[in-house]
Every structure is written in structure tokens, then in C-alpha cells.
C-alpha positions as CSV (number, residue, x, y, z in Angstrom):
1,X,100.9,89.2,110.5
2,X,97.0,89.8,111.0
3,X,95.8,91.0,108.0
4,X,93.8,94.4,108.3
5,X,90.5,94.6,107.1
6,X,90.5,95.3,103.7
7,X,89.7,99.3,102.9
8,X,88.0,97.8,99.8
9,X,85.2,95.8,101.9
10,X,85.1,98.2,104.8
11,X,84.6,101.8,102.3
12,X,82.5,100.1,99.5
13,X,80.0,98.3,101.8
14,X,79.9,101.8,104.4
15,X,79.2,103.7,101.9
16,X,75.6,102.5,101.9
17,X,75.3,102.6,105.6
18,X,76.8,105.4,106.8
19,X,75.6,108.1,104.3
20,X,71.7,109.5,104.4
21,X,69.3,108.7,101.5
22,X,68.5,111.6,99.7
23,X,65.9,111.9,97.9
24,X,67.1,114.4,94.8
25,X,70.6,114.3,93.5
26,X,70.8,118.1,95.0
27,X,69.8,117.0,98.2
28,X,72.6,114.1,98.4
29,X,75.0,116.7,97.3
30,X,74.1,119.2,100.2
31,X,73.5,116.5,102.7
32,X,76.8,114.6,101.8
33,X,79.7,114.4,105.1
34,X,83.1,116.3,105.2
35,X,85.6,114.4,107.1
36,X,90.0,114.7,107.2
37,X,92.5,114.4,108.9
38,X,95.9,117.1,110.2
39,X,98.9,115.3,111.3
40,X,102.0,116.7,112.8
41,X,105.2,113.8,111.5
42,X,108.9,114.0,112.8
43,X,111.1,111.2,112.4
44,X,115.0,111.1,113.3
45,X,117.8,109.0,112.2
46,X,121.0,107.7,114.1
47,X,122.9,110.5,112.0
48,X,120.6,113.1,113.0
49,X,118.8,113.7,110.2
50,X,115.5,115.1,110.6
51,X,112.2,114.8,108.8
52,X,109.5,116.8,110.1
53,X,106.1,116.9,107.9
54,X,102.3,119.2,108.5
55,X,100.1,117.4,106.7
56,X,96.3,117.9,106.0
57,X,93.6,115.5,104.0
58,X,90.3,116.7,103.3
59,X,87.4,114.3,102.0
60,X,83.7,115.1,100.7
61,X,81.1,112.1,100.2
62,X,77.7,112.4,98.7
63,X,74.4,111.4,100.3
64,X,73.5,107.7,98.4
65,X,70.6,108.6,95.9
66,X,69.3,105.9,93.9
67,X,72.4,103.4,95.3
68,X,75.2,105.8,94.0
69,X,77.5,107.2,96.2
70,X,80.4,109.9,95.1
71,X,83.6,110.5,97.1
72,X,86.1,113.1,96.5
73,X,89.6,113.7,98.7
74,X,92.9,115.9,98.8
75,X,95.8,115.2,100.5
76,X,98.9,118.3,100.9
77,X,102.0,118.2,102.6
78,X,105.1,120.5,103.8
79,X,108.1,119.5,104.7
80,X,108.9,121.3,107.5
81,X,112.4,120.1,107.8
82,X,114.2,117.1,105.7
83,X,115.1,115.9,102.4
84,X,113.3,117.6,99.3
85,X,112.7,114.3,98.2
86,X,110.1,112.6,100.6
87,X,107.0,114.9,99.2
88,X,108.0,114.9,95.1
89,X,104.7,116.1,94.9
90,X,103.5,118.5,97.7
91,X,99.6,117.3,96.7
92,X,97.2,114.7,95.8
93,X,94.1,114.4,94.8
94,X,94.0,110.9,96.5
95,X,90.5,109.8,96.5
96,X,88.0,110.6,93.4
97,X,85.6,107.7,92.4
98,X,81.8,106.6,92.1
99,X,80.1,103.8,94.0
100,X,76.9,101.6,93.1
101,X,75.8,99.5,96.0
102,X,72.8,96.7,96.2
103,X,72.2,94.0,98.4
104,X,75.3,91.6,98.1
105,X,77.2,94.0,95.5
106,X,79.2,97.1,95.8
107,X,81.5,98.7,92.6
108,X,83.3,101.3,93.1
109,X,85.7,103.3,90.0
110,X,88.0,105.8,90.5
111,X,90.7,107.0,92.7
112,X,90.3,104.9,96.1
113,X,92.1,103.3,99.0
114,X,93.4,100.0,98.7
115,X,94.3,97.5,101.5
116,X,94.7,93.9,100.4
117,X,98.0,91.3,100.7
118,X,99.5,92.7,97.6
119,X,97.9,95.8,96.7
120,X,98.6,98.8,98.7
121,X,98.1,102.8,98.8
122,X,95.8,104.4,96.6
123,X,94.9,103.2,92.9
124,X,93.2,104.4,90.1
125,X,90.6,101.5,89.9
126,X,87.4,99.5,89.3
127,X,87.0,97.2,92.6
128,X,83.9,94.9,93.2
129,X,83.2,93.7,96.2
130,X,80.6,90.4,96.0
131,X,78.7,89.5,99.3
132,X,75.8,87.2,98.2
133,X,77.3,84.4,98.6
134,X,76.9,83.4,102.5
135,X,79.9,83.8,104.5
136,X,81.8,84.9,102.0
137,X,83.4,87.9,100.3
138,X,84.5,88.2,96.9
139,X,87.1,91.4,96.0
140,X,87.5,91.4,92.2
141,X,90.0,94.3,91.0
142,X,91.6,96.3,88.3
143,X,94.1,99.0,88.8
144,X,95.2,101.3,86.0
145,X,97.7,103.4,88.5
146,X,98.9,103.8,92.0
147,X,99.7,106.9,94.6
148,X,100.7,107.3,97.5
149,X,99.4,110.2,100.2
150,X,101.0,109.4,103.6
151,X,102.7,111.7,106.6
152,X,106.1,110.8,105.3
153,X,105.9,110.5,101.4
154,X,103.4,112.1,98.8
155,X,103.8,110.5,95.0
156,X,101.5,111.3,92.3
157,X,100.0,109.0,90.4
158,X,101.4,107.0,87.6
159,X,101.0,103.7,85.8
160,X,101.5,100.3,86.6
161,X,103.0,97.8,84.3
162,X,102.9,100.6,81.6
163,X,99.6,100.2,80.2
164,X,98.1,97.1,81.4
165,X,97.7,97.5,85.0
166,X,97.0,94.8,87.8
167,X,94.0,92.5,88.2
168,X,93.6,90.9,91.5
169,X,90.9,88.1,92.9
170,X,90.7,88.1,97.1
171,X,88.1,85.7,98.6
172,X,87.5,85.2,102.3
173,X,85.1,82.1,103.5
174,X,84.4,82.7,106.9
175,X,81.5,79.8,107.6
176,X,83.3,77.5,109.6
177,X,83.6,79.0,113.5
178,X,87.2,80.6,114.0
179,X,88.1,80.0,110.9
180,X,89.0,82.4,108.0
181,X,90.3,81.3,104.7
182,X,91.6,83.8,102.1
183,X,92.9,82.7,98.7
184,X,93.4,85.2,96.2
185,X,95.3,86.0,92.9
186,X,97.1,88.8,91.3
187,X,98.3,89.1,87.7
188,X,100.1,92.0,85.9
189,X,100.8,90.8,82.5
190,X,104.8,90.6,81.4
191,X,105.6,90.8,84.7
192,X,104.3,88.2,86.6
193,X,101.4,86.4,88.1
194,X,100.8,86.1,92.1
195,X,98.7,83.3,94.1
196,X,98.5,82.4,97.8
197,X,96.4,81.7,100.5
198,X,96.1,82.5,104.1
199,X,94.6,80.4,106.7
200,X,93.5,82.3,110.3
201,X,92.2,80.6,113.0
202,X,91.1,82.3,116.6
203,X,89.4,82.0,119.4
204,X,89.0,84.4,122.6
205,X,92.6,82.6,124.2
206,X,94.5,81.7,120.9
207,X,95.1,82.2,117.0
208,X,96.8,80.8,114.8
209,X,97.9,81.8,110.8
210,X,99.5,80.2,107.9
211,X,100.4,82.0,104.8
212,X,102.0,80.7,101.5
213,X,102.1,83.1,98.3
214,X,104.3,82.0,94.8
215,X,105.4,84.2,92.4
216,X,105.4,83.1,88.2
217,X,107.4,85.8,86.7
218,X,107.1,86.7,83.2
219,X,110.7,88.8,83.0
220,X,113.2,86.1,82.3
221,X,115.9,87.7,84.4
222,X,113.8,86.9,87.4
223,X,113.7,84.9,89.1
224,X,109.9,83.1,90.9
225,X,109.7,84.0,94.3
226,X,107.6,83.0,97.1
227,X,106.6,83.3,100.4
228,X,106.0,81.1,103.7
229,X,104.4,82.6,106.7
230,X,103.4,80.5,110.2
231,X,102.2,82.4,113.8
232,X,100.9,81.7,117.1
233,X,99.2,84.4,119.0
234,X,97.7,84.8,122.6
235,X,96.1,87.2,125.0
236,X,97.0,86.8,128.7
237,X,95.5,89.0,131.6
238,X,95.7,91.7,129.3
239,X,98.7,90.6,127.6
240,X,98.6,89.8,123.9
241,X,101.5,87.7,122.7
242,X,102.6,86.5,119.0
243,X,105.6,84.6,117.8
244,X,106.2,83.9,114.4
245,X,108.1,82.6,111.5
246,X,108.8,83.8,107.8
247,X,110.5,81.7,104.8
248,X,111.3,83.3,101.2
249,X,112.1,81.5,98.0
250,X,116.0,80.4,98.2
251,X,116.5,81.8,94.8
252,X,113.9,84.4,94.1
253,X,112.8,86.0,97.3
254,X,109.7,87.1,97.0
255,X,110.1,88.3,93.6
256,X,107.9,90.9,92.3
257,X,105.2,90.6,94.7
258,X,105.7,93.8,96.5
259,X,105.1,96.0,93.2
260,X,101.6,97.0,93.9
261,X,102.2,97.6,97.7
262,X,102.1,95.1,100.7
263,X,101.2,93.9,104.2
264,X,103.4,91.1,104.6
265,X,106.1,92.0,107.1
266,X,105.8,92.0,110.8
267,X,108.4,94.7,111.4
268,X,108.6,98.3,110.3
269,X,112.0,98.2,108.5
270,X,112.2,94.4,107.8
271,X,113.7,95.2,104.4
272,X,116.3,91.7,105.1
273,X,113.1,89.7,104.8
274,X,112.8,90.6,101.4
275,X,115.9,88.9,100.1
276,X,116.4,85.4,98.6
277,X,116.6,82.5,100.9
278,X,115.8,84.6,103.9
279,X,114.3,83.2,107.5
280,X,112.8,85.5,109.8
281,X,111.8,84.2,113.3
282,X,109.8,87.2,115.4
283,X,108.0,87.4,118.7
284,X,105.6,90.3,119.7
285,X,104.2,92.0,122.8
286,X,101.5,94.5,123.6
287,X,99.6,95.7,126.6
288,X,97.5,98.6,127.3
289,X,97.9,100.6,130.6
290,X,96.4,103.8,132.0
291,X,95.1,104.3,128.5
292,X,98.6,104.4,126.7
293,X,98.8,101.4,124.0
294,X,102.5,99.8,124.4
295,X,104.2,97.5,121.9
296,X,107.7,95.8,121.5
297,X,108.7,93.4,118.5
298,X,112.0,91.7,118.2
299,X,112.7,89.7,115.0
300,X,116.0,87.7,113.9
301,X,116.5,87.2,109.9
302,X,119.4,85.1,108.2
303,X,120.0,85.5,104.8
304,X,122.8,82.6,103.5
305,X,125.5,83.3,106.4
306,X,124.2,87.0,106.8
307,X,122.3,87.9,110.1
308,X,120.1,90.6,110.8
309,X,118.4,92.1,114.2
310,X,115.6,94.3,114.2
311,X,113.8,95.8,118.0
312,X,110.9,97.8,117.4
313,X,109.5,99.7,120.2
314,X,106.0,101.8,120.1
315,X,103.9,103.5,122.5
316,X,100.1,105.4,121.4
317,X,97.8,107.4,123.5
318,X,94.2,109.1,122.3
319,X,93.4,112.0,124.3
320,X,90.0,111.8,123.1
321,X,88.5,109.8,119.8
322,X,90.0,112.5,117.3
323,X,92.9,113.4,118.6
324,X,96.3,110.8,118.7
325,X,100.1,110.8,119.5
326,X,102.0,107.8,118.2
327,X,105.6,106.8,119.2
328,X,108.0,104.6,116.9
329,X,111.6,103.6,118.2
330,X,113.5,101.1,115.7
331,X,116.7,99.5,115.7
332,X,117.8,97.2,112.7
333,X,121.6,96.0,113.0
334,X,123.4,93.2,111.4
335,X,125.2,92.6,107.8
336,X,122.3,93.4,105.8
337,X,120.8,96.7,107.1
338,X,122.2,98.7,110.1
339,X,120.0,101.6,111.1
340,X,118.1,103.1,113.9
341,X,115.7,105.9,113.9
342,X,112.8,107.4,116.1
343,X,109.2,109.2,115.3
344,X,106.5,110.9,116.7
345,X,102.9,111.3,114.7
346,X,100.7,113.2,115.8
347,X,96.8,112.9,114.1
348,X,93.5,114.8,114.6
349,X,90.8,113.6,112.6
350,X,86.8,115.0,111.8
């Protein structure tokens, strides 16, 4: 349940570090960076259905002139073998947007990646990200619409909550030693408002999270959900360790806080955690050896008097910086879901 580093921060505050200062707006068009990414997908299911995917993204950033930066991506697929489905669109222009950046601000508008607790994929968006404030970041968003340009699924974009988007309010305080706290608000108007907060506490031996996150819906029919989240984590001779466990609302669920994506769930189906009145407890493992990255999680969820099992196995090697090969084994059995599939990635990136 360690949250990732939000793509927000990371691409808004690198885009004034990592590009050259040009001097001319034709020079920080000709010395601007080309990076991408060509990825090789197969996944297969206990029936033997096969998805196999080629993928390719290609990106193009400006040189910053005058604090202005200017990114541009594209994202294509085949579907090599599989449903006709998992690609509705075959490409994507993913990534188009403009970014100002000064000391302690960064706003960036356009089409841009987006990583936070509730808001996932790509959106068609104005993000600030506020750093003069000491110790602390402030991510203050509104997004129009939302795609999605991955190995196994391409969408195009298209609205959310018709025509009145999603605002969203993240804030991490990191001034007191080992200690991160991350509160943050979402609202979509008519459909509901989320809150929460996330506490994380590490040092180089332990860690330690709590999460809580409460839906108000505005759709009468649905019911408020919520979300309570608790783990332990370790790191022994090598060994990292994590146990953990997740709550939802007993009538609710989590109720509509997945509709702008979501980083919530430990395991890589865990679709039983998402019902009402659902208890997850979870334990995971992972060691690095001869350079191979290797990973197990096992996780137990009840839902009323339903049970649920879910192993999920993954092994990762880099032959060198660029190029990666990623393995994914999962099994998920029980009275709420019963599959078991198996995939293979494999990414070079420039």
C-alpha cells in the first residue's frame, strides 16, 4: 500500500530540471528530448485465452524558455492476438500540455499523466503543484476527461461526470522525521465528494501506514462508502516484508471512489475488496537475487459469509537500464472471483 510518487510532482517539478535553457523559442524547440518506450505484452488465462499486445509510445519535450515547457506524446497498439475489445482505440495522443515553472510553483494544462490516490491514467487537465511552503507539497487539480494508454488497454478520451469534471486537493507535510502526512479531497459534483488521509511512518528497519478515505455521494441510490487501511512493513538481510489489513464501508463499499482511477489495492486482481462490508488481511514478500527482483503476495478477503483467496507471484530482471522482462502469475479463488492467469512484459525505453 506505499503510495507511488505522484507523476504530478515528479513531471511538473522535472520539467525545469531536466530540460536545457534555451535561449529563443526556436532553440528550445530544436534542443528539446525525444524519449518512448516499445513493449512486447502477452497474458494467458486459465481457459487459454491469449492476449498478446506490440506496443510503442513516443514523447517530444521542449527546451524550458522563459519557464515554459511544452510536452507532446503518442501511444499505438496491435493486438497481436486476443479479444478486439482490449485496444477500442488502436491510438492515443496521451500526453499534450504546457508547463510554467518558478521557484515553489509548477502548472501544468493539457493532456498529462496522473498518479494520485484517486485519480489515475491520463487526464485532460490543469494541475498545480505548490512547493513554497517548507516541507510541504500542495497538488491542486481539475480534470475535464480521462484516457487510458497502457500495454493491455488503449481508451480514448472522454468526459468525466459529463461536463463538470473532478477537482482534487493532495497535500503532503513531510517536516517531522519519518513521517509523512497526506490529506487530500476530491469532488465531482452530482456524484459525490471524496476525503481521506494517509499517515506513513519509516525508518531504515520499519514502516508503518494508516489510511482512512469516506465517500458523500450525491446519487441517492448510493450508497457512502469508505475505506480503512493499516500496514506494517520491514526489511531483513535483504528481505522486505509487509502485512496488512483492509476494511470497506459495510454498506457502501468504497462507493464511487474508484471513478477517476486508483492505487488503493495491494493485489493485482483484488476486485473482492471492492465490495461492501469487505476485510482483506494481506502479507508481502520480496527479495532481490543475482539481479532478478522476486515477489509473492497472498491476501484473504471475506465479504458477509463469502471468502476469497488471491496468491500473486512476480519475478523482473533489467538486462541493462532500458531494457526489462517482467513476470506476473495470479491466482484468485473463492465465492467471489475464481480466476487465474499468467503474463510476461517485456519494455525497452529511450
Amino acid at each position: 500500500m506505499t503510495k507511488k510518487l505522484s507523476i504530478v510532482l515528479s513531471g511538473l517539478l522535472l520539467s525545469t530540471t531536466a530540460a536545457f535553457s534555451a535561449d529563443s523559442i526556436d532553440s528550445a524547440f530544436k534542443e528539446g528530448q525525444v524519449s518512448g518506450s516499445l513493449m512486447g505484452y502477452s497474458k494467458i488465462t486459465e481457459k487459454s485465452d491469449t492476449l498478446t499486445t506490440g506496443t510503442v509510445g513516443l514523447n517530444y519535450t521542449t527546451s524550458e524558455y522563459m519557464g515554459l515547457t511544452s510536452k507532446v506524446g503518442f501511444f499505438a497498439g496491435h493486438e497481436v492476438e486476443g479479444t478486439a475489445t482490449a485496444f477500442s482505440d488502436k491510438s492515443i495522443m496521451n500526453e499534450a500540455n504546457l508547463t510554467y515553472a518558478m521557484d515553489g510553483l509548477s502548472l501544468t494544462a493539457g493532456r498529462q499523466a496522473i498518479d494520485l490516490e484517486w485519480m489515475g491514467d491520463y487526464h485532460e487537465a490543469v494541475v498545480a503543484a505548490i512547493t513554497a511552503v517548507p516541507d510541504t507539497t500542495i497538488v491542486l487539480g481539475y480534470s475535464d476527461k480521462q484516457g487510458v494508454a497502457a500495454e493491455d488497454g488503449i481508451t480514448a478520451f472522454s468526459k468525466i461526470n459529463g461536463t463538470k469534471g473532478a477537482y482534487v486537493a493532495d497535500i503532503k507535510y513531510g517536516g517531522i522525521s519519518g513521517i509523512e502526512i497526506n490529506p487530500y479531497y476530491y469532488s465531482a459534483s452530482d456524484v459525490a465528494d471524496f476525503y481521506g488521509a494517509k499517515v506513513t511512518y519509516s525508518t531504515d528497519m520499519f514502516g508503518a501506514l494508516a489510511h482512512y478515505a469516506a465517500s458523500s455521494e450525491d446519487v441517492s441510490t448510493t450508497e457512502d462508502g469508505s475505506l480503512l487501511a493499516l500496514e506494517a512493513s520491514t526489511a531483513l538481510s535483504g528481505v522486505s516484508l509487509a502485512a496488512g489489513y483492509i476494511k470497506t464501508d459495510k454498506d457502501g463499499g468504497i462507493g464511487s471512489m474508484t471513478s477517476f482511477g486508483d492505487n488503493y489495492s495491494p493485489m493485482d486482481d483484488g476486485s473482492a475488496i471492492g465490495s461492501a462490508d469487505a476485510k482483506m488481511v494481506y502479507g508481502t514478500v520480496a527479495y532481490s537475487i543475482a539481479g532478478i527482483d522476486l515477489g509473492a503476495a497472498y491476501a484473504q478477503t471475506k465479504v458477509g459469509s463469502s471468502k476469497d483467496k488471491e496468491l500473486n507471484l512476480t519475478a523482473g530482471y533489467a538486462y541493462t537500464d532500458s531494457l526489462t522482462t517482467s513476470l506476473l502469475y495470479v491466482d484468485s479463488d473463492g465465492d467471489i472471483t475464481d480466476t487465474t492467469y499468467g503474463s510476461v512484459l517485456v519494455s525497452y525505453s529511450f
